[in-house]
C-alpha positions as CSV (number, residue, x, y, z in Angstrom):
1,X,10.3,22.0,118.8
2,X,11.8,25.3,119.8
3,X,14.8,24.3,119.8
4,X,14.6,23.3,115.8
5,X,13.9,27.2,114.6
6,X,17.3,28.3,116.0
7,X,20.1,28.7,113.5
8,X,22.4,26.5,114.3
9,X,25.1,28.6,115.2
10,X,23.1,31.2,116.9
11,X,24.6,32.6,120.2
12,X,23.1,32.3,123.6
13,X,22.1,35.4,124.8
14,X,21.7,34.5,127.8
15,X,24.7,33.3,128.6
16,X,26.3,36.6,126.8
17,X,24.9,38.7,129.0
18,X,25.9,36.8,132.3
19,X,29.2,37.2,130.9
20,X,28.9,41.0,130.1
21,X,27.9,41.5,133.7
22,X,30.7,39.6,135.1
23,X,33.4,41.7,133.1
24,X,31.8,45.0,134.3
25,X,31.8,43.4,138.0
26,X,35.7,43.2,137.2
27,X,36.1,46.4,135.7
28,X,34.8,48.3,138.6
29,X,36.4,46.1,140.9
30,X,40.1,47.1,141.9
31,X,42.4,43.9,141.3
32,X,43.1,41.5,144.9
33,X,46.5,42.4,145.1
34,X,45.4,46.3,145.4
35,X,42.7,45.1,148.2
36,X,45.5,42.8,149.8
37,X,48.3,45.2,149.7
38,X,49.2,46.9,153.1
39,X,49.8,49.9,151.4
40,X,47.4,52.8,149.9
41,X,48.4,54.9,146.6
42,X,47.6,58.5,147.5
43,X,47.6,61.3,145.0
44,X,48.4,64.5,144.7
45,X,44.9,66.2,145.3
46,X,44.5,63.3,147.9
47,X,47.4,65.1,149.5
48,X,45.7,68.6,148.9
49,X,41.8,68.0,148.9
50,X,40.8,68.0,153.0
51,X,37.6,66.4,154.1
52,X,34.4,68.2,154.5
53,X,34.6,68.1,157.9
54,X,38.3,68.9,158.0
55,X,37.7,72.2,156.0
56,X,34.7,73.3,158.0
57,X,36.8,72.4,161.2
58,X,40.0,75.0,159.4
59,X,36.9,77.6,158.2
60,X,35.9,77.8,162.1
61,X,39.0,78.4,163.4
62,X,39.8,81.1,161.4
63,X,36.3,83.0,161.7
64,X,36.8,82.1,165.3
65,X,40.7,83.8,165.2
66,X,39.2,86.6,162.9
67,X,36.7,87.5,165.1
68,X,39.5,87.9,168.8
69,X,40.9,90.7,166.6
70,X,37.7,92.8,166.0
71,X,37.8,91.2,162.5
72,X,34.6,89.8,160.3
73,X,34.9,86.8,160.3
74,X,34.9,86.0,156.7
75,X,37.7,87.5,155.1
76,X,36.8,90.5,152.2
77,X,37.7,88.2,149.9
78,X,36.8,85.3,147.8
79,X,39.9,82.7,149.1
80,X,37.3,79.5,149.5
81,X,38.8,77.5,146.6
82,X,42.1,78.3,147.8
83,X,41.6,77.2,150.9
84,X,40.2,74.0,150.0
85,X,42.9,72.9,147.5
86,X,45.4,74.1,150.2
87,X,43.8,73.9,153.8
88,X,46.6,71.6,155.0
89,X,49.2,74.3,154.3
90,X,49.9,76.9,157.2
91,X,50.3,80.3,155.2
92,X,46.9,80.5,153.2
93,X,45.7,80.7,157.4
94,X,47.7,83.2,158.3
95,X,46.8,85.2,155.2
96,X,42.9,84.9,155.6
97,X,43.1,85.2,159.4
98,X,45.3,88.9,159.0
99,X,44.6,90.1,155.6
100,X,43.4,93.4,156.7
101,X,46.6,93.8,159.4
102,X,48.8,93.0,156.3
103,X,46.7,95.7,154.3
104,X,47.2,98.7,157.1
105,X,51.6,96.9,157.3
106,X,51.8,97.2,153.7
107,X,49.7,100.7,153.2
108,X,51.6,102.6,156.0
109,X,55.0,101.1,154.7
110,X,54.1,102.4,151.0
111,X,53.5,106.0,152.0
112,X,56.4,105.8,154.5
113,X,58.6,105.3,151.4
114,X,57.5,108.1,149.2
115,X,57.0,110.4,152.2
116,X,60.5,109.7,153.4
117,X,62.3,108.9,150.5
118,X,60.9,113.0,149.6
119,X,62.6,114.3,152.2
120,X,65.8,112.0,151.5
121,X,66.0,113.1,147.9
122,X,65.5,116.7,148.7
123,X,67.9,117.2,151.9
124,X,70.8,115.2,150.8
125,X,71.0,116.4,147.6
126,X,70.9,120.2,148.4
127,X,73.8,122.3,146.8
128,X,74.2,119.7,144.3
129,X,75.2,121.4,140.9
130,X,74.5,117.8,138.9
131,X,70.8,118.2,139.5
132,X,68.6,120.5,136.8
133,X,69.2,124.1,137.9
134,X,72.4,123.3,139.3
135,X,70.9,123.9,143.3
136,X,69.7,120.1,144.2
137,X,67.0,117.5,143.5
138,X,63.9,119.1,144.7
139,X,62.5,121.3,146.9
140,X,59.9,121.9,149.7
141,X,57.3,121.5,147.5
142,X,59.1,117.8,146.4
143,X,58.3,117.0,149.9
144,X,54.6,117.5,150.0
145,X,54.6,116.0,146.5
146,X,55.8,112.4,148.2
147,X,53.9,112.1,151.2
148,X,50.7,112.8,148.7
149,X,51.7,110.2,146.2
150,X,52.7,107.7,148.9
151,X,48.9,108.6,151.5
152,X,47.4,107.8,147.8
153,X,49.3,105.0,146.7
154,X,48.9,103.1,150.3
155,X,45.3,103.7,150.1
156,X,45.1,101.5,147.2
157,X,47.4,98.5,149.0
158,X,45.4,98.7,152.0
159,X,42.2,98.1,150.2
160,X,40.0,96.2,152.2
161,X,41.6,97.4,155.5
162,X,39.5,100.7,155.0
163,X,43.0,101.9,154.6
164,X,43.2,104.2,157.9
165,X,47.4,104.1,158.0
166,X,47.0,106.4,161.2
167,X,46.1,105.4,164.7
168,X,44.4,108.2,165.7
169,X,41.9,108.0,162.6
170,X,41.6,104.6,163.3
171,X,40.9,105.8,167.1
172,X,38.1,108.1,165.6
173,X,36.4,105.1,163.4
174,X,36.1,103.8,166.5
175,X,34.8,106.4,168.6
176,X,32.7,107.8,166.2
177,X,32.2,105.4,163.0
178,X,31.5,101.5,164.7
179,X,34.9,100.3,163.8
180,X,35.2,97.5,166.6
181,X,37.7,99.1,169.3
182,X,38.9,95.1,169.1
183,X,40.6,96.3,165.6
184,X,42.3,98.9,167.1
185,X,45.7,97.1,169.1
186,X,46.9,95.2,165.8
187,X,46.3,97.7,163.2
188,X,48.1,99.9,165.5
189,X,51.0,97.5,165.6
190,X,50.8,96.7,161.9
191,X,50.7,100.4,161.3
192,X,53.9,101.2,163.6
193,X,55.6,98.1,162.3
194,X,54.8,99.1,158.7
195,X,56.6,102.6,159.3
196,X,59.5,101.2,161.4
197,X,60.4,99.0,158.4
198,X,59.7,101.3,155.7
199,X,62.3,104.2,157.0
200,X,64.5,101.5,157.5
201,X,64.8,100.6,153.7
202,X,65.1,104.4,153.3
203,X,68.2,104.6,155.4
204,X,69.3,101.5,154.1
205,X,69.1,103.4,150.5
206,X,70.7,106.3,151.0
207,X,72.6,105.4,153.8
208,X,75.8,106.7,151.6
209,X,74.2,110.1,150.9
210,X,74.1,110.3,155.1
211,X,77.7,109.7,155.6
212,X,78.9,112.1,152.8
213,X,76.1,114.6,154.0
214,X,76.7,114.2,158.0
215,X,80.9,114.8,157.1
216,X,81.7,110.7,157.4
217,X,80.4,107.5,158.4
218,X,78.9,106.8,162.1
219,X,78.3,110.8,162.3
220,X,74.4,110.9,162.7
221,X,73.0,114.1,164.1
222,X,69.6,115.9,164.8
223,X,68.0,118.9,164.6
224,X,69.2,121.9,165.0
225,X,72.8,120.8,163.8
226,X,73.0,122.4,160.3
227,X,74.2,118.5,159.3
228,X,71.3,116.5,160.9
229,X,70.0,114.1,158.6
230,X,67.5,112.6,161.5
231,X,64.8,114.7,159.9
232,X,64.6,112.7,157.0
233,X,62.8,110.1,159.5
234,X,60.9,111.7,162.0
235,X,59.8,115.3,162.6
236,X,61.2,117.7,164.8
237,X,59.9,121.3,165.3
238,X,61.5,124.8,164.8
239,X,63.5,125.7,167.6
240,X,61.5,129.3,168.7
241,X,58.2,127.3,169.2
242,X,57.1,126.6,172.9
243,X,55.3,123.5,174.1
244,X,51.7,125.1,173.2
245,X,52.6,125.8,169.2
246,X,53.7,122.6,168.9
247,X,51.3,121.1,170.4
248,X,48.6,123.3,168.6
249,X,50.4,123.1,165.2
250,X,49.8,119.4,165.1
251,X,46.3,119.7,166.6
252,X,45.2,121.8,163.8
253,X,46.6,119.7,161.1
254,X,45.2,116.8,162.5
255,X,41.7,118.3,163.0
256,X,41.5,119.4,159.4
257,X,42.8,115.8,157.7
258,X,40.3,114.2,160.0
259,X,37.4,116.7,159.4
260,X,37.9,116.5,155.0
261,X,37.9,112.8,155.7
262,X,35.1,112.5,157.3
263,X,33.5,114.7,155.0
264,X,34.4,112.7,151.6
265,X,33.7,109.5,153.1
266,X,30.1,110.7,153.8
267,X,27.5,109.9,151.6
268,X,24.7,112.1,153.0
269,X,26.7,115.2,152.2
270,X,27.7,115.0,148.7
271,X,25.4,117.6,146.6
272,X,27.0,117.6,143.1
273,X,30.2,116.0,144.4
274,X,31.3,112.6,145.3
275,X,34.8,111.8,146.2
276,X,34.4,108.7,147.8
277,X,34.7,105.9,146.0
278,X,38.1,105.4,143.5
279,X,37.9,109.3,143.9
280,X,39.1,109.0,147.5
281,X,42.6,108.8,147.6
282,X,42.5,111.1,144.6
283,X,41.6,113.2,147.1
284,X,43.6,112.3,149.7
285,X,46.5,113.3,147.8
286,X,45.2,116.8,147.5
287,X,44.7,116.9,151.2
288,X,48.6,115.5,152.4
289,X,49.7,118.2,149.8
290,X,48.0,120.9,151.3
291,X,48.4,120.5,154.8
292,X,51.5,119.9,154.0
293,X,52.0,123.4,151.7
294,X,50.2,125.2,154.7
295,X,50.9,123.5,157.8
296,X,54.6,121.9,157.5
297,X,56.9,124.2,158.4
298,X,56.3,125.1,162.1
299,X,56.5,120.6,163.3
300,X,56.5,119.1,160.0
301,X,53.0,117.8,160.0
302,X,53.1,115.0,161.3
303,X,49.6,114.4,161.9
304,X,50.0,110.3,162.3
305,X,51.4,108.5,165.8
306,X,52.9,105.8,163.3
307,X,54.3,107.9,160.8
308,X,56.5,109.5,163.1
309,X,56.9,107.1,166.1
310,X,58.0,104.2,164.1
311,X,60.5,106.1,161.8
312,X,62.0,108.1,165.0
313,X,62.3,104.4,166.8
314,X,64.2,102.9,163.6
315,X,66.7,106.3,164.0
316,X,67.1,105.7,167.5
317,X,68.2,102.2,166.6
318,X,70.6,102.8,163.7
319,X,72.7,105.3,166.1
320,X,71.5,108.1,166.0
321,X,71.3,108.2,169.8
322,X,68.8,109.3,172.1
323,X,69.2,112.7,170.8
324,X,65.9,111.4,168.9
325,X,64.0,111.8,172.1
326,X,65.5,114.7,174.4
327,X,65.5,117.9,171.1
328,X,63.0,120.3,170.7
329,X,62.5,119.6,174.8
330,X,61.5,116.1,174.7
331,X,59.2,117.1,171.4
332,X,58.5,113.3,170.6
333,X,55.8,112.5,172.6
334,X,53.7,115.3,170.7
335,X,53.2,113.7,167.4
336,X,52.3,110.4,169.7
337,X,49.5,112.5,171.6
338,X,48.2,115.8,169.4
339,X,46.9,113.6,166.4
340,X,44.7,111.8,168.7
341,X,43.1,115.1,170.1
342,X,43.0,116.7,166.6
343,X,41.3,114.2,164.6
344,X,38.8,113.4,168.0
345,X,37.7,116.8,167.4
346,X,37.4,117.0,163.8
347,X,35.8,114.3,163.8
348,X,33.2,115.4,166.4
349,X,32.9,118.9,165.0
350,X,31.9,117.2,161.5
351,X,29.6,115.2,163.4
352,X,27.9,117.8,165.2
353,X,27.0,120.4,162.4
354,X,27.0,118.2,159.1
355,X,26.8,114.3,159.5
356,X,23.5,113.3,159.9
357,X,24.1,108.9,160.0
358,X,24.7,107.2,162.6
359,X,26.7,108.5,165.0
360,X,26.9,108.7,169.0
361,X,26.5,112.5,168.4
362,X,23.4,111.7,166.7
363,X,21.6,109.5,169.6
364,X,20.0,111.1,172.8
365,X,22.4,113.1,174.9
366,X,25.4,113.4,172.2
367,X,26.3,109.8,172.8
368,X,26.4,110.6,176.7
369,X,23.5,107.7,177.4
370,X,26.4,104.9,176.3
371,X,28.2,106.1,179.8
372,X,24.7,105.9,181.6
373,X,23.4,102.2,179.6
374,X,26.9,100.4,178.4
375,X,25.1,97.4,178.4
376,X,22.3,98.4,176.0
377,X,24.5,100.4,174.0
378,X,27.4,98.0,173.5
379,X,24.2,95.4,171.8
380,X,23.8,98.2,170.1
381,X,27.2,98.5,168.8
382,X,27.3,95.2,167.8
383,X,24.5,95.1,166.4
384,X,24.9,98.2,163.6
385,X,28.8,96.7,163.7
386,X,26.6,93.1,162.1
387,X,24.6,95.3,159.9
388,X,27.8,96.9,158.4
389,X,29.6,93.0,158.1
390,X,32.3,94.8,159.9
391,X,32.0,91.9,162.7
């Protein structure tokens, strides 16, 4: 009876939506001869795209590799998606793992350039009657001009390094401002490294001005020949000083750049100032130029172990002979050592009668307990060194 109410050619839905179901069932289902095959099509982000657990396996090496070198172990920057997309690939490790060693290479090797490039420009174009004025390309003043322009400008490409470019203010972060003393050995190499290459693409540039300056190719001298061009490298100190003004001239310098830094870093002590901040290497600038307009002549302010080791090293090696080490008395080893006294004590002296955060002169006994406690105080360390994200 039913049956008699239906039009006659009226569908049956039932059966309609068995077959629906079954061509969805197909749909989603890949075809046999993909399930049969022996092979697997793999794509491109296949390739790329790790596994959870193969990216979190990659993220824990690197923290683990970051944090041997005194490192945090997240890197300062925000790298996740490209590591992801691209954690099978060998240099996106490399780059996370030593970003801030590649900061303090690339910083030191900037300044190296202007500094050096300065002194280049100025000495082997003396006399020339081509240049405005008719007596060369610059002047003393030139000089100081470059290594400013270049501390500033390597500031900026060492970024989140904290842009030290100097082992012995590196040596005072650690001593007195928590830097991990783990840090210290590869920004020191990265640093050296940074200036040994950048003098090298300085003599490689003007390598032509040297012969004609020197009186012919493979004539390389050093001070106090009237021809030296070594000085464009490395400093060497006028030839009346004894052993104490040297050593004092570069303590001095030293003690200063690592007393103003201290005191433009600190944010306690800024009354209607600041220059820390994008102000800082502003600043620093003003500082290289006026050490170097009061301090340079007597050693050539060398104030930095790198600055001057590295270059001097890179002389040595194009054949300049070891010349590089013996004048001035065996002067070399004082730009290594001075720097490291000098900005120790201008950093403690800023310590003692200004800073007022935390310092090891601002803890019972100047510090002194640490010797007494290392346990205790090393937690410590680490501890404030967490608080900072600097571990």
């Amino acid at each position: 009876m039913a049956s008699s109410v239906l039009p006659r050619h009226s569908p049956d839905w039932s059966s309609k939506e068995s077959h629906d179901n079954d061509l969805k069932a197909e749909e989603s289902s890949p075809p046999q001869a993909i399930l049969t095959s022996p092979t697997t099509i793999t794509t491109q982000h296949d390739r790329l795209a790790p596994t959870e657990s193969g990216l979190q396996a990659t993220s824990t090496g690197l923290s683990h590799s970051r944090a041997l070198l005194g490192l945090h172990p997240s890197a300062p920057i925000d790298e996740e998606h490209d590591l992801a997309e691209h954690s099978d690939l060998w240099w996106p490790k490399i780059r996370m793992t030593l970003k801030e060693p590649f900061g303090e290479f690339f910083g030191t090797f900037i300044m190296i350039l202007f500094g050096d490039g300065s002194v280049a420009q100025v000495l082997l174009s003396t006399d020339q009657t081509s240049a405005p004025g008719g007596n060369g390309f610059g002047a003393y003043q030139s000089i100081s001009w470059g290594w400013g322009l270049g501390v500033m400008l390597g500031i900026y490409v060492a970024g989140d390094s904290g842009a030290y470019l100097n082992p012995a203010i590196t040596f005072t972060s650690c001593l007195l401002r928590k830097l991990p003393w783990r840090r210290f050995p590869i920004y020191f190499i990265a640093q050296v490294l940074g200036a040994y290459c950048a003098s090298g693409v300085v003599y490689a540039n003007y390598i032509n001005g040297i012969n004609t300056f020197e009186g012919g190719p493979g004539i390389r001298t050093v001070p106090p020949s009237k021809t030296a061009t070594a000085g464009i490298f490395c400093t060497y100190p006028q030839a009346d000083l004894t052993k104490a003004s040297q050593f004092f001239s570069e303590f001095i310098a030293s003690t200063i750049l690592m007393f103003v830094i201290f005191a433009l870093k600190d944010d306690t002590n800024k009354g209607s100032f600041s220059a820390s901040g994008n102000w800082f290497p502003l600043a620093l600038f003003f500082l290289i130029f006026g050490l170097g307009a009061c301090f340079g002549w007597d050693t050539g302010y060398a104030i930095n172990l790198a600055r001057d080791f590295g270059p001097r090293l890179m002389s040595y090696c194009v054949g300049y002979g070891h010349e590089v080490w013996s004048s001035g008395g065996y002067y070399f080893w004082i730009p290594m050592v001075a720097p490291f006294f000098g900005c120790a004590f201008g950093g403690l002296l800023y310590d003692v009668f200004l800073y007022t955060g935390p310092s090891p002169i601002n803890t019972p006994w100047f510090g002194l307990r640490e010797l007494i406690h290392p346990k205790a105080a090393i937690a410590e360390r680490v501890r404030q060194q967490k608080e900072q994200r600097m571990v």
